[in-house]
C-alpha positions in Angstrom: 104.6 108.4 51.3 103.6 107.7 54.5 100.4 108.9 56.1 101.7 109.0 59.7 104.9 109.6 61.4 106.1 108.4 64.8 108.5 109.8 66.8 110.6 108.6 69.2 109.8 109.8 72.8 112.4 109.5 75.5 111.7 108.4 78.9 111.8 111.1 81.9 114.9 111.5 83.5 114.8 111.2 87.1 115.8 114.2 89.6 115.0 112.5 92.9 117.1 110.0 94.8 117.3 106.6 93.7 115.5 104.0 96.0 116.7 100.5 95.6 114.8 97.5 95.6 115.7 95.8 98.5 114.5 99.1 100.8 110.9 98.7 99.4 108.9 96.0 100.8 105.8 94.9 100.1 102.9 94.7 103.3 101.5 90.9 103.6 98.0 89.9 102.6 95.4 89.6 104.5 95.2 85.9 104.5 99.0 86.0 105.3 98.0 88.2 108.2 95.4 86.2 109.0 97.4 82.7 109.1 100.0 84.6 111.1 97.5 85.5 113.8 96.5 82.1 113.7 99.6 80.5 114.1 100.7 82.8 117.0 97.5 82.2 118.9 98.4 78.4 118.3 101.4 79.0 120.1 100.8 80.6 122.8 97.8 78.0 123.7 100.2 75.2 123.2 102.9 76.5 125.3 100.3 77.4 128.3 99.2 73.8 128.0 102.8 72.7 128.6 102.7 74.9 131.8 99.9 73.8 132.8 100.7 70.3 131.7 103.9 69.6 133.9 102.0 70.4 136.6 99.1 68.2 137.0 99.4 65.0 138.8 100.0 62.0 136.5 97.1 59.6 136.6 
């Protein structure tokens, strides 16, 4: 006869409101965040060189 019995426990019912998936979204890492930053600042330089490049004199 056995020693020890196990029961079977159920897992909790939920009362709330269900939330799917696709509403929860995960916040980026910081080395995302950094890269990001990196990129944009990137950017922005390289587009004020353009400006600033169409309107020098040619050589």
């Amino acid at each position: 006869m056995p020693v020890f019995s196990f029961e079977k426990i159920s897992p909790p019912s939920s009362h709330g409101p269900v939330v799917e998936a696709s509403v929860v979204t995960k916040q980026p890492g910081v080395i995302v965040q950094m890269l990001v930053r990196l990129v944009e600042a990137r950017a922005r330089r390289a587009s004020r060189d353009d400006k600033a490049g169409s309107e020098r004199k040619p050589y």
